[in-house]
Backbone as JSON, one array per atom type, in Angstrom:
{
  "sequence": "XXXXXXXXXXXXXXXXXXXXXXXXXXXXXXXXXXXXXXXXXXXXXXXXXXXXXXXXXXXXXXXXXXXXXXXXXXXXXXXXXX",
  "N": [[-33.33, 79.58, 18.8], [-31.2, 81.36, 17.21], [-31.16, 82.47, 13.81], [-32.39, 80.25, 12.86], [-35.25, 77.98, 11.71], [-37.99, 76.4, 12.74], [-40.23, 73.89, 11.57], [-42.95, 71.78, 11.44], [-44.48, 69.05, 9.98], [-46.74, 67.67, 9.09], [-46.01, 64.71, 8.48], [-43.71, 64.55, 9.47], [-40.52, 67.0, 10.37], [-39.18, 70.05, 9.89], [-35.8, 72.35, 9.55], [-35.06, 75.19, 8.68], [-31.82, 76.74, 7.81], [-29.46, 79.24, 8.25], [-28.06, 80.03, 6.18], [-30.18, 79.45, 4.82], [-30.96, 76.75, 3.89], [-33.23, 74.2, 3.89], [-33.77, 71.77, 5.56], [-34.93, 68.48, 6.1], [-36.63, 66.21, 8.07], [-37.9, 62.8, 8.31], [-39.95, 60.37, 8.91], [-39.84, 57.21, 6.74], [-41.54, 54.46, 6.04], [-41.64, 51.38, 3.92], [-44.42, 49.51, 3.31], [-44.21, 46.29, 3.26], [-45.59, 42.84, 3.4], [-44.21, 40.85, 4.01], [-42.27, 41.75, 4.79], [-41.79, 44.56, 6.47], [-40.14, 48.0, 6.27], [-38.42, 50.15, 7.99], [-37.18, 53.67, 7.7], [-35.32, 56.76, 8.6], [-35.52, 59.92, 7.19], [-33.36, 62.21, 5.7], [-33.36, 65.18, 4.13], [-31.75, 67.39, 2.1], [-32.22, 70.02, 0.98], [-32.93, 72.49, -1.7], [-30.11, 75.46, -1.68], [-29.92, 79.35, -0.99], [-29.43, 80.17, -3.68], [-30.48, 77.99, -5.21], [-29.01, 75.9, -6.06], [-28.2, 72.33, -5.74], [-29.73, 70.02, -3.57], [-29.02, 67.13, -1.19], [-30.23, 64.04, -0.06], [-30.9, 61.13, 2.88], [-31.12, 58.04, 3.5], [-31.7, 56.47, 7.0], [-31.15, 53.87, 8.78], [-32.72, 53.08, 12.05], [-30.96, 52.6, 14.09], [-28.47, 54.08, 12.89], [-29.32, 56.59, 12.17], [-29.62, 57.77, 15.19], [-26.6, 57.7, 15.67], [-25.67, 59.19, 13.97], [-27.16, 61.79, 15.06], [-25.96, 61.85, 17.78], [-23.12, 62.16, 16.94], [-23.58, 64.96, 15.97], [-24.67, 66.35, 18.13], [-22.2, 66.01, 19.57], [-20.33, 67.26, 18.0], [-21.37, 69.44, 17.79], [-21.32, 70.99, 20.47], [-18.54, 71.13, 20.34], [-17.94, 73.2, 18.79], [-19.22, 75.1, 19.83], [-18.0, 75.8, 22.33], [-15.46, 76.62, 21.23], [-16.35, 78.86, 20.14], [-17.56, 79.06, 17.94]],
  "CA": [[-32.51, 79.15, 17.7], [-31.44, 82.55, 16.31], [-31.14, 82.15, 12.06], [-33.28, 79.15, 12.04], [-36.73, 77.99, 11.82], [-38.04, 74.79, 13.05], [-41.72, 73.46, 11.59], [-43.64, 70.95, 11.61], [-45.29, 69.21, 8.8], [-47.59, 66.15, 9.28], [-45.39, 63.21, 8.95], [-41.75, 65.02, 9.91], [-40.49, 68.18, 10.95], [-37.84, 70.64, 9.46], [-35.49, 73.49, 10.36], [-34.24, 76.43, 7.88], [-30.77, 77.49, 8.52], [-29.05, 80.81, 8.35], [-28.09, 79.77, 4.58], [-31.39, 79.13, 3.73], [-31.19, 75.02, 3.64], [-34.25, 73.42, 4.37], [-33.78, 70.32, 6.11], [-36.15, 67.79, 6.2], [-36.68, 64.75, 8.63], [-38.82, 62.26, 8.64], [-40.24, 58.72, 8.88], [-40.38, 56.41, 5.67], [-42.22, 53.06, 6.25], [-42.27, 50.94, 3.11], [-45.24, 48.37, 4.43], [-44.79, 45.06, 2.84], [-46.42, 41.95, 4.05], [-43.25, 40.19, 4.18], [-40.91, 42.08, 6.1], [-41.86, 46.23, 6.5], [-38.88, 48.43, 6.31], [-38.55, 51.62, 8.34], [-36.05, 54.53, 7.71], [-35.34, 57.86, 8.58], [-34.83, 60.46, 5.71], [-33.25, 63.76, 5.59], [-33.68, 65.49, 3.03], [-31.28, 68.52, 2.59], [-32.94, 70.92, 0.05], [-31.27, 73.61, -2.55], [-30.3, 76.42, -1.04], [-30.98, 80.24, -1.8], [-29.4, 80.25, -5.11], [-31.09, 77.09, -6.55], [-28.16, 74.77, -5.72], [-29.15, 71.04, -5.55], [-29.37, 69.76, -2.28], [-28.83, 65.99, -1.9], [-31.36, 63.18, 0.73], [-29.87, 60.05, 2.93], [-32.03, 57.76, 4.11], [-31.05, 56.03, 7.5], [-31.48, 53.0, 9.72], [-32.99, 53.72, 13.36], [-29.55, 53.11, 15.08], [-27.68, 55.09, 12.1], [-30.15, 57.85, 12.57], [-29.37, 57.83, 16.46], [-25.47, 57.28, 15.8], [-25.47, 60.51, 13.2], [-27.7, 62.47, 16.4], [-25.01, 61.7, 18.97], [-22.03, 63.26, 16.35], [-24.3, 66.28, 15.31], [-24.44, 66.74, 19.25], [-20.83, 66.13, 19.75], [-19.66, 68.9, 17.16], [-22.45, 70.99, 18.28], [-20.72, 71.07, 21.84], [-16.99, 71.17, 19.94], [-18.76, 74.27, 17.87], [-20.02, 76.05, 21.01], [-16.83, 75.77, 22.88], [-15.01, 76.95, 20.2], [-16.6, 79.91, 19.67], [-18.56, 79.47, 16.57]],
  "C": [[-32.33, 80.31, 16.73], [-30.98, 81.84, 14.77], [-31.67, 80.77, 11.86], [-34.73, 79.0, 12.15], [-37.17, 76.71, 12.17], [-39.83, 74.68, 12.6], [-41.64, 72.09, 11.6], [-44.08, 70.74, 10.79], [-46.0, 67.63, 9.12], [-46.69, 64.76, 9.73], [-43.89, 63.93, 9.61], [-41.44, 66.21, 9.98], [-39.21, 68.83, 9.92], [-37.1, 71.63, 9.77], [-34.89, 73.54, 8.98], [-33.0, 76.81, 8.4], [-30.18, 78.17, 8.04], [-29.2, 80.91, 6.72], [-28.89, 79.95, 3.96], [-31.59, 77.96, 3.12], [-32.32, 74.75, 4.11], [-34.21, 71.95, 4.23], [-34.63, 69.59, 6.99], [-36.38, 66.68, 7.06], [-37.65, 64.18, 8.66], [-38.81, 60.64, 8.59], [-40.72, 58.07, 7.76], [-40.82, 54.85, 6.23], [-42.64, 52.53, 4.41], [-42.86, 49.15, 3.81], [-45.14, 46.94, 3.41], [-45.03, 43.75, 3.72], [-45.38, 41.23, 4.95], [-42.49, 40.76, 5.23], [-41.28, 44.42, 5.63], [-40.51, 47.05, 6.67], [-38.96, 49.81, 6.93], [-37.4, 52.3, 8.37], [-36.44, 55.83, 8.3], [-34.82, 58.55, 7.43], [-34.54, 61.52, 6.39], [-32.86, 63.99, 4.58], [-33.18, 67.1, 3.0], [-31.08, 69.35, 1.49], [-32.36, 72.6, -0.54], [-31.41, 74.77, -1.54], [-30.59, 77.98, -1.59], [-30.46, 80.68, -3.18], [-29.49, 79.11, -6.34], [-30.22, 75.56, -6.58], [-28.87, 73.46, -5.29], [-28.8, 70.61, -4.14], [-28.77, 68.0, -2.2], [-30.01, 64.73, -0.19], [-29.95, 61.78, 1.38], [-31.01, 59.68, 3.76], [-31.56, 56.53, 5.37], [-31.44, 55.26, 8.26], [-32.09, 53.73, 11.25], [-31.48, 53.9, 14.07], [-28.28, 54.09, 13.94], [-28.0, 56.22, 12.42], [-29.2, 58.82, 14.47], [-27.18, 57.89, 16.42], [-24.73, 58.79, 15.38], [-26.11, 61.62, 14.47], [-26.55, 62.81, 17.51], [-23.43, 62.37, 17.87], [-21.97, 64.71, 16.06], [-24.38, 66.89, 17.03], [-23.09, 67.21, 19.76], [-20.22, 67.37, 19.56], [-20.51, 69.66, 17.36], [-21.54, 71.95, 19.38], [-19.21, 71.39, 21.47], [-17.12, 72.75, 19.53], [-18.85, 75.5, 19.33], [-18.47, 76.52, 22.33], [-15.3, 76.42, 22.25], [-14.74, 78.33, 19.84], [-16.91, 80.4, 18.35], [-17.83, 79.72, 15.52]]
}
């Protein structure tokens, strides 16, 4: 993955890109008794001159729906010629 970085951080993982965004994923679980709620977050963090970034937090099949477009235009992107 030349110009990015991909870690790892306990609960969720992130990748740096060329820019200098650090984007965040992970798993929120708020546990209540009643009914538990699970999301995915990303969390897409200022970049290198301080700029605010902004977070979206997303259902499992939203998550998976946004995955399969970010693939799509990856493949549109690559074909393309960048």
């Amino acid at each position: 993955m030349t110009g990015q970085e991909l870690s790892g951080r306990g609960e969720g993982v992130s990748l740096v890109t060329c820019c200098g965004r650090r984007i965040a994923v992970k798993c929120f679980t708020l546990a209540t008794p009643e009914n538990p709620i699970s999301r995915v977050t990303l969390d897409v963090g200022r970049d290198r001159d301080g700029e605010p970034g902004t977070w979206a937090s997303l259902t499992a099949d939203e998550a998976r729906g946004l995955a399969h477009l970010l693939l799509a235009e990856a493949a549109r992107a690559e074909r393309s010629g960048r």
